[in-house]
TORVOFI-273529 format. One record per atom (N, C-alpha, C): residue number from 0; atom name; residue in three letters; z, y, x. Coordinates in pm, whole numbers, plus 50000, padded with zeros to 5 digits. Atoms other than C-alpha are relative to their C-alpha. Layout:
N
(pt NUM CA ala (Z Y X))
...
***
This chain:
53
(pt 0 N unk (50130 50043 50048))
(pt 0 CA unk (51834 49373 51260))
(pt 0 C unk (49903 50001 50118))
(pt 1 N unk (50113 49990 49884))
(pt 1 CA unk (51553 49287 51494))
(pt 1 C unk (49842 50014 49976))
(pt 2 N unk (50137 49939 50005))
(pt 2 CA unk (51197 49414 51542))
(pt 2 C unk (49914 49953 49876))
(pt 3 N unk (50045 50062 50080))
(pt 3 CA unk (51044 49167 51349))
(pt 3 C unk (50031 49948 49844))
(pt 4 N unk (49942 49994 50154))
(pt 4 CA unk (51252 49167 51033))
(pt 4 C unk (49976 50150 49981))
(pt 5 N unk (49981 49870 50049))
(pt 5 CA unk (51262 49531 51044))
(pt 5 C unk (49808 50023 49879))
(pt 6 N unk (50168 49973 50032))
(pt 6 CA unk (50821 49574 51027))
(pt 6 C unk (50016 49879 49835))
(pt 7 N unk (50006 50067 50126))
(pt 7 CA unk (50884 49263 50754))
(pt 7 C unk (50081 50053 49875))
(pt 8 N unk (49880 49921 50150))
(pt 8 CA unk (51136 49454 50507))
(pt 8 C unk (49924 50130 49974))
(pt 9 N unk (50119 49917 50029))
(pt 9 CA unk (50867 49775 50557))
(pt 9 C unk (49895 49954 49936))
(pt 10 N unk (50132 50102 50127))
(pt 10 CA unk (50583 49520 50402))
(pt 10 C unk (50080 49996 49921))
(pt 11 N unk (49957 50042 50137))
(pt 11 CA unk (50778 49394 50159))
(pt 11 C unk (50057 50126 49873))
(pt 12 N unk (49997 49852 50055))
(pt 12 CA unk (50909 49725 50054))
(pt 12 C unk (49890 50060 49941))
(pt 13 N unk (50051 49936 50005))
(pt 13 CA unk (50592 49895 50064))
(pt 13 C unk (49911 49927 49892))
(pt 14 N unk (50128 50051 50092))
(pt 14 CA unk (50424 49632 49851))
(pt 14 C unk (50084 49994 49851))
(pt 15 N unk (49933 49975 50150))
(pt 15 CA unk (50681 49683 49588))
(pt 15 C unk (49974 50094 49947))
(pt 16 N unk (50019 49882 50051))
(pt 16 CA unk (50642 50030 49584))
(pt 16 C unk (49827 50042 49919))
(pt 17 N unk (50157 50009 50000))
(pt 17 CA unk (50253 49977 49571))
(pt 17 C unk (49993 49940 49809))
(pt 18 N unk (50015 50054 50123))
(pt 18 CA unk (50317 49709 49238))
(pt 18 C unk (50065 50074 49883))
(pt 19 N unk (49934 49873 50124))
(pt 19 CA unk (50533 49997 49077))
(pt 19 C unk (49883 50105 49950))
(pt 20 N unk (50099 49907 50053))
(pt 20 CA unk (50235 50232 49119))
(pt 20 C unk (49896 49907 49939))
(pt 21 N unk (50087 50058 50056))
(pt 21 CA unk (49993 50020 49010))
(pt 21 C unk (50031 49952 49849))
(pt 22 N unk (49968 50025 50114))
(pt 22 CA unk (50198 49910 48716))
(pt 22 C unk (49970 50122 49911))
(pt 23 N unk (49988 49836 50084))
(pt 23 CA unk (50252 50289 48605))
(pt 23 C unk (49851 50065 49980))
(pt 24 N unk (50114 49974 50054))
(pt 24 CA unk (49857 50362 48627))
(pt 24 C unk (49968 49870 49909))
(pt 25 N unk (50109 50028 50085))
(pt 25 CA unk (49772 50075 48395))
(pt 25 C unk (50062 50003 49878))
(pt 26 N unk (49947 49983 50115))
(pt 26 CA unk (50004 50182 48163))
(pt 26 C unk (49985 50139 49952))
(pt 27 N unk (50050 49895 50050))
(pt 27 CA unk (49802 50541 48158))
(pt 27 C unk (50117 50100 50096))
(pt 28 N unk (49930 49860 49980))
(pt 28 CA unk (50051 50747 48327))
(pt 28 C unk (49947 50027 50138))
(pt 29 N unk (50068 49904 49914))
(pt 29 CA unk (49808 50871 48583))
(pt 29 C unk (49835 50000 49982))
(pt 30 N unk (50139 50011 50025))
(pt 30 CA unk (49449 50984 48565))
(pt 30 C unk (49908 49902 50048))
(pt 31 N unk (50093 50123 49965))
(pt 31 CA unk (49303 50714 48795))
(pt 31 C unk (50035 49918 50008))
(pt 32 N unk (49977 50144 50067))
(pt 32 CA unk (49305 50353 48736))
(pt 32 C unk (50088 49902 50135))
(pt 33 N unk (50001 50122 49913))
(pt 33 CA unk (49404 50216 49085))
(pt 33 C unk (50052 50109 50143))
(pt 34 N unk (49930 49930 49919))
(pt 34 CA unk (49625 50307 49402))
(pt 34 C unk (49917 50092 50102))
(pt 35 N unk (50143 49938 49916))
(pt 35 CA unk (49365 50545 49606))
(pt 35 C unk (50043 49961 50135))
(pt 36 N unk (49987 50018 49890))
(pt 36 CA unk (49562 50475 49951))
(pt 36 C unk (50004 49845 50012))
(pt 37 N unk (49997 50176 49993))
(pt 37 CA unk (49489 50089 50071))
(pt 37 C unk (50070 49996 50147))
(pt 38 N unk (49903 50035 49923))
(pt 38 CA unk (49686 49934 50276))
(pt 38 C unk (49946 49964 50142))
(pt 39 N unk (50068 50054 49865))
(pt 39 CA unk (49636 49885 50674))
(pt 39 C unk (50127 49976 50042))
(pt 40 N unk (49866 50060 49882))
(pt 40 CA unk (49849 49662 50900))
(pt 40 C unk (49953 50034 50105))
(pt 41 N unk (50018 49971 49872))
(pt 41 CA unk (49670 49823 51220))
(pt 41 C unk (49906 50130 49985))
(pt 42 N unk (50074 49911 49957))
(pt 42 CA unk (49508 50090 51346))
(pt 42 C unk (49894 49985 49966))
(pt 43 N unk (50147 50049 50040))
(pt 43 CA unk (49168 49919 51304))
(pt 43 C unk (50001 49982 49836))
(pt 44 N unk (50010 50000 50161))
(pt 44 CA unk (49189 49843 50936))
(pt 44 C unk (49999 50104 49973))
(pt 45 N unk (50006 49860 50061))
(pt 45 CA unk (49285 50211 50875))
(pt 45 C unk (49888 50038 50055))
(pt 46 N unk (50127 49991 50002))
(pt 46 CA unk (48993 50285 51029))
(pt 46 C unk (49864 49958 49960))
(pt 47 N unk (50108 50080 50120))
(pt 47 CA unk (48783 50068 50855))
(pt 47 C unk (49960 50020 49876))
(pt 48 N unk (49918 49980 50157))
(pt 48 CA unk (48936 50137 50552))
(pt 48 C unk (49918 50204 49981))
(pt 49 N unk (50079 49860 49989))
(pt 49 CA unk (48817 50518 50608))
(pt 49 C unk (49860 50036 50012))
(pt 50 N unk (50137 49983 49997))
(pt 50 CA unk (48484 50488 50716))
(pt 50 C unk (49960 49945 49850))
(pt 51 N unk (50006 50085 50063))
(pt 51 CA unk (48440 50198 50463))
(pt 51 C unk (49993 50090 49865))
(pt 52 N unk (49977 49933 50104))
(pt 52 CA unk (48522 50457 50176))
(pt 52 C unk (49903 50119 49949))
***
């Protein structure tokens, strides 16, 4: 596998795992409505994403 499939099978993964949680809060099985960690593809977004909050 090479670099660039690898980082693409980590997205795609991670956004599945993301539509599982999101499914399971709006069907009540957790107290808050919506995934609390958002997603960053860089360094800068996560930082954004932090202040921003």
């Amino acid at each position: 596998m090479n670099i660039p499939q690898y980082f693409k099978d980590i997205e795609e993964n991670t956004k599945k795992v993301y539509a599982v949680a999101e499914e399971a809060r709006a069907k009540g099985f957790d107290p808050v409505s919506k995934v609390e960690i958002p997603l960053a593809r860089s360094l800068a977004e996560k930082v954004v994403g932090l202040i921003s909050s």
